[in-house]
Chimera marker file (.cmm) of the C-alpha trace (Angstrom):
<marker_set name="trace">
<marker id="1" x="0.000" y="0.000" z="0.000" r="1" g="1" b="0" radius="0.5"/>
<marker id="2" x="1.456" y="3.322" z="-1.436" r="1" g="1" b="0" radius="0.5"/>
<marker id="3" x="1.504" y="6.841" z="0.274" r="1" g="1" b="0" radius="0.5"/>
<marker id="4" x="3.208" y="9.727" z="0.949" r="1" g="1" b="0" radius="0.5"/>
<marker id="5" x="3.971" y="11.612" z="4.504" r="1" g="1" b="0" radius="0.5"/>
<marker id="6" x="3.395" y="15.303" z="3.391" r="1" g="1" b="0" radius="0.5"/>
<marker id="7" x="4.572" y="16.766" z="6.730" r="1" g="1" b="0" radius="0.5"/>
<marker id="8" x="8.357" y="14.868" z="5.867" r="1" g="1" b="0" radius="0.5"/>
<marker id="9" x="8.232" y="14.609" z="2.079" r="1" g="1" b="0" radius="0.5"/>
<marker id="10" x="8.577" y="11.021" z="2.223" r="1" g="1" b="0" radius="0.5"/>
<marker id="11" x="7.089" y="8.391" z="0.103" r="1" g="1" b="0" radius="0.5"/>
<marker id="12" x="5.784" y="5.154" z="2.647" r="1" g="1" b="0" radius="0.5"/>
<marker id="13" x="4.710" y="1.943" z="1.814" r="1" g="1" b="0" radius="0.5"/>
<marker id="14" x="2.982" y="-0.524" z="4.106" r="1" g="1" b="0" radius="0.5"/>
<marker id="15" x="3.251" y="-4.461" z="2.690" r="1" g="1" b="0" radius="0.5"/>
<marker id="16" x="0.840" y="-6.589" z="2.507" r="1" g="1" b="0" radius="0.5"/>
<marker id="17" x="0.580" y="-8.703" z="6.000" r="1" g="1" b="0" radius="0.5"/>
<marker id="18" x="0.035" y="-5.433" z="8.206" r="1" g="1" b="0" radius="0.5"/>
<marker id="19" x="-3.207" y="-4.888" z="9.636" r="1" g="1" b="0" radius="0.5"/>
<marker id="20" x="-3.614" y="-1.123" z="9.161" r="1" g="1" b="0" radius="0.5"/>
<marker id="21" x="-6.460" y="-1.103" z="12.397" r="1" g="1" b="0" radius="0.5"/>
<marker id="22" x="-6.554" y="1.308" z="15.105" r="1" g="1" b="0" radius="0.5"/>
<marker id="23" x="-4.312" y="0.223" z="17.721" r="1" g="1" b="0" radius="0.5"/>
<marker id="24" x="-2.293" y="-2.669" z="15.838" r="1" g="1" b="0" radius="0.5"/>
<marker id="25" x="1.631" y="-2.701" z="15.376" r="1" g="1" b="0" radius="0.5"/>
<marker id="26" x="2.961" y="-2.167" z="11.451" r="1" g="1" b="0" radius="0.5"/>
<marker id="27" x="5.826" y="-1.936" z="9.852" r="1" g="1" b="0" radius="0.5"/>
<marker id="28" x="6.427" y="0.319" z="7.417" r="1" g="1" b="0" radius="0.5"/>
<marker id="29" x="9.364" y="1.677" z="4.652" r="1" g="1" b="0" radius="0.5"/>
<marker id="30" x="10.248" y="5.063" z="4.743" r="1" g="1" b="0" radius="0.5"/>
<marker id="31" x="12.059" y="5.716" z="1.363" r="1" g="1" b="0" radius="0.5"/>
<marker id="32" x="13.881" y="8.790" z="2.426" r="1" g="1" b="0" radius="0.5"/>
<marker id="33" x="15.205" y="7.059" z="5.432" r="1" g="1" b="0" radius="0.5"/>
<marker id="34" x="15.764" y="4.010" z="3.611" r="1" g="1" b="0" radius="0.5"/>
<marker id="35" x="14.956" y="1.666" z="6.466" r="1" g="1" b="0" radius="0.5"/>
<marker id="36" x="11.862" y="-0.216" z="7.962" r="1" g="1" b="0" radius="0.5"/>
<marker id="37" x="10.278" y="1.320" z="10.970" r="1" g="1" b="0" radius="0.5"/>
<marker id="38" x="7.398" y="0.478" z="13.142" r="1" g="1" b="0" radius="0.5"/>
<marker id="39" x="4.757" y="2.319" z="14.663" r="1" g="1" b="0" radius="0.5"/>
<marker id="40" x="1.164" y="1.744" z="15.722" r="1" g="1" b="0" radius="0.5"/>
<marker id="41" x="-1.656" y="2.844" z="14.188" r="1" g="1" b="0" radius="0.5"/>
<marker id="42" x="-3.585" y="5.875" z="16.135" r="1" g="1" b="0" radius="0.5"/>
<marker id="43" x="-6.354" y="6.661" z="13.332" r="1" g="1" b="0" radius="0.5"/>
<marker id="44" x="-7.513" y="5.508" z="10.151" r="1" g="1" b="0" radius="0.5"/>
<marker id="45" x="-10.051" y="7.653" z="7.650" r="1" g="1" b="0" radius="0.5"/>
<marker id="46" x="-10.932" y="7.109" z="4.318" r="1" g="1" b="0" radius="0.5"/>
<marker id="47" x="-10.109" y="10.681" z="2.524" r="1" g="1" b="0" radius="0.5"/>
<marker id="48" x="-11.121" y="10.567" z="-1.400" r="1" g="1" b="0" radius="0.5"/>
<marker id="49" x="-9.992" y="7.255" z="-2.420" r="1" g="1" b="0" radius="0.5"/>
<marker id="50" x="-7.715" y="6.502" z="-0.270" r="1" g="1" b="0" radius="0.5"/>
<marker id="51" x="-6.665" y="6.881" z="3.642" r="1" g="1" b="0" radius="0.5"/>
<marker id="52" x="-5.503" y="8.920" z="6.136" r="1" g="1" b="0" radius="0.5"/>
<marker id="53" x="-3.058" y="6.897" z="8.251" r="1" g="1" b="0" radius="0.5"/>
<marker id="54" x="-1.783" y="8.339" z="11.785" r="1" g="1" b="0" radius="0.5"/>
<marker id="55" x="0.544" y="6.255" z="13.418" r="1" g="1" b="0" radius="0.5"/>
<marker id="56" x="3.012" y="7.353" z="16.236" r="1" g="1" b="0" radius="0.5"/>
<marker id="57" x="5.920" y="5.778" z="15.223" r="1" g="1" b="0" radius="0.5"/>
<marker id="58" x="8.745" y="4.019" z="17.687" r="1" g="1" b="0" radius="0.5"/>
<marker id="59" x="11.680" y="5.485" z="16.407" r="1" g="1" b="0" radius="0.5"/>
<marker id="60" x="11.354" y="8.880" z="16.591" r="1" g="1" b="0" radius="0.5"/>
<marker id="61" x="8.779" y="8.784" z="19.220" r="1" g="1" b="0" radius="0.5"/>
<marker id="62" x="6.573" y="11.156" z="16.654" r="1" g="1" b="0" radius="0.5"/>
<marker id="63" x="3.212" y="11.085" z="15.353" r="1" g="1" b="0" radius="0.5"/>
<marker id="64" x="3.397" y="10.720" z="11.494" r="1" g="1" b="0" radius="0.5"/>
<marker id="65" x="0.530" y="11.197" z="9.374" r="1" g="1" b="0" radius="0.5"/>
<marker id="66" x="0.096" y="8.998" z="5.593" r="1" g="1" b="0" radius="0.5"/>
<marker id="67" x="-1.948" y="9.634" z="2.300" r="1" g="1" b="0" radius="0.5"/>
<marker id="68" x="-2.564" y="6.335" z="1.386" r="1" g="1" b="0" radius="0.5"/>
<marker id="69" x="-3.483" y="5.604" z="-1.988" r="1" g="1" b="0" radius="0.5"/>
<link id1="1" id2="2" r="1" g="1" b="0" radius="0.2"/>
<link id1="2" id2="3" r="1" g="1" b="0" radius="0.2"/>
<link id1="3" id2="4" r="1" g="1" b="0" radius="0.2"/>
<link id1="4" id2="5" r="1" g="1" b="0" radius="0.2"/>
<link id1="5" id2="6" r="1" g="1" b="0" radius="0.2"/>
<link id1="6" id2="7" r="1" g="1" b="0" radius="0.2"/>
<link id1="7" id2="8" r="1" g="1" b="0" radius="0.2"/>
<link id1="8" id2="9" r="1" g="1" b="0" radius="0.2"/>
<link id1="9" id2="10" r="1" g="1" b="0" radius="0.2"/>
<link id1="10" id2="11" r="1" g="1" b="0" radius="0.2"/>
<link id1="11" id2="12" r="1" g="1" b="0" radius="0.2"/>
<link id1="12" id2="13" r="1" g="1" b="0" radius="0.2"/>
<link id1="13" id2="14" r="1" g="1" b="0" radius="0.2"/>
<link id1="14" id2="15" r="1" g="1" b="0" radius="0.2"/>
<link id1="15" id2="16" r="1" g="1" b="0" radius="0.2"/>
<link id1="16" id2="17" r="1" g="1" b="0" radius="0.2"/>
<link id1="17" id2="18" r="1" g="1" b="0" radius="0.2"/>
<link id1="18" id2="19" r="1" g="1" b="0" radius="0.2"/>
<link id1="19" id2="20" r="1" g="1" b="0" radius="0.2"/>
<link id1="20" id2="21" r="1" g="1" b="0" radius="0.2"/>
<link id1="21" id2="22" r="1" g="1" b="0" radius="0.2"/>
<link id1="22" id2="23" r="1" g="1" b="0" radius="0.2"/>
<link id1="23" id2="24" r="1" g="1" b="0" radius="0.2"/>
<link id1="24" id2="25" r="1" g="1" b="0" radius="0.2"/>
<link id1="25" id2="26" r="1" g="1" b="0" radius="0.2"/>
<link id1="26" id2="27" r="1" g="1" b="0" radius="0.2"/>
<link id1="27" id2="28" r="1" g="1" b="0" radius="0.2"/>
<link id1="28" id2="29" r="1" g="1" b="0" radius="0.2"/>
<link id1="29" id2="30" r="1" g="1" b="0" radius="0.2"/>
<link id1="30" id2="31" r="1" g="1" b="0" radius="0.2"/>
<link id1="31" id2="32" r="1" g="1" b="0" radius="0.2"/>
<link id1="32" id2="33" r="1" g="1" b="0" radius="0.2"/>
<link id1="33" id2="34" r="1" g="1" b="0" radius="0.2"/>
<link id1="34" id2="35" r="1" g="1" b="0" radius="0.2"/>
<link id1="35" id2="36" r="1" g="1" b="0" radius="0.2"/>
<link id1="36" id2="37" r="1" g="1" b="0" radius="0.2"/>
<link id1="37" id2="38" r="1" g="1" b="0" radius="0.2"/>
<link id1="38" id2="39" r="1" g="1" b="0" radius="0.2"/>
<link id1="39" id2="40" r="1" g="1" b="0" radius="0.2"/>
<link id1="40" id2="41" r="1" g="1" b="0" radius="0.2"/>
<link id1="41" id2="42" r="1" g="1" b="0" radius="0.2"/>
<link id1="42" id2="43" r="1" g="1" b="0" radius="0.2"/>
<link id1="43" id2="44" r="1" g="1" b="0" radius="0.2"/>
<link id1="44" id2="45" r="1" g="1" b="0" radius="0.2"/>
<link id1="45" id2="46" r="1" g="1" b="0" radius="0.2"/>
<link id1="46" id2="47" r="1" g="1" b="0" radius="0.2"/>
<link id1="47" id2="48" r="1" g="1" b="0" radius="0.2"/>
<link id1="48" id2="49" r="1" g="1" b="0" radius="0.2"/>
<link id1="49" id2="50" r="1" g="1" b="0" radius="0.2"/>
<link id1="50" id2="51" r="1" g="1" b="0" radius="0.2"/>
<link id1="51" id2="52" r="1" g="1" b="0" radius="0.2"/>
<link id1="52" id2="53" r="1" g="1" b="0" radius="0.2"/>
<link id1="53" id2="54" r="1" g="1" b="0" radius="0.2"/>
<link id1="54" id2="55" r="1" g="1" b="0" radius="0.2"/>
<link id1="55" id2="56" r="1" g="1" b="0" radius="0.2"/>
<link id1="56" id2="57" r="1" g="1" b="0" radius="0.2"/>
<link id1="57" id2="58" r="1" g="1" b="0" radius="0.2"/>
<link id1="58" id2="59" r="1" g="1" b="0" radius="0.2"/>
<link id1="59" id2="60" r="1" g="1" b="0" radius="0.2"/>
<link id1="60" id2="61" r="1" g="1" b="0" radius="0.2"/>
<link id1="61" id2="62" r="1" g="1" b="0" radius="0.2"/>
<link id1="62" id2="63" r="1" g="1" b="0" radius="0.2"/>
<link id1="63" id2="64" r="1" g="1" b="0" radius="0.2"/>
<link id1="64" id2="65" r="1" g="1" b="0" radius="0.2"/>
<link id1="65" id2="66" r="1" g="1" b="0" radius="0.2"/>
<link id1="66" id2="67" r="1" g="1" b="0" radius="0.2"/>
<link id1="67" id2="68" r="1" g="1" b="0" radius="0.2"/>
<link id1="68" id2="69" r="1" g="1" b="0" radius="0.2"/>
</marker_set>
């Protein structure tokens, strides 16, 4: 699942196996970081025809919001 994270200018892409619910664990790639990182999901609404993802993520201890395709 494609998306972008306007706030960094990142493209993110969640693969197929996480469960993109409120309050589960995924792992995601952030391709300006070039690594995996994990966070859990805070909110999930459908915006046009795609998502909005929040998801405060481990690593940086941040909130992070996605455009999901």
């Amino acid at each position: 699942w494609d998306g972008y994270d306007y706030e960094t200018g990142s493209y993110i892409e969640i693969d197929k196996g996480n469960l993109v619910r409120e309050g589960e664990e995924i792992e995601y790639y952030d391709y300006d970081s070039g690594e995996y990182l994990n966070g859990e999901v805070q909110n999930i609404q459908s915006s046009g025809s795609g998502a909005e993802v929040e998801v405060y993520d481990y690593d940086s201890g941040e909130y992070r919001t996605f455009e999901m395709d």
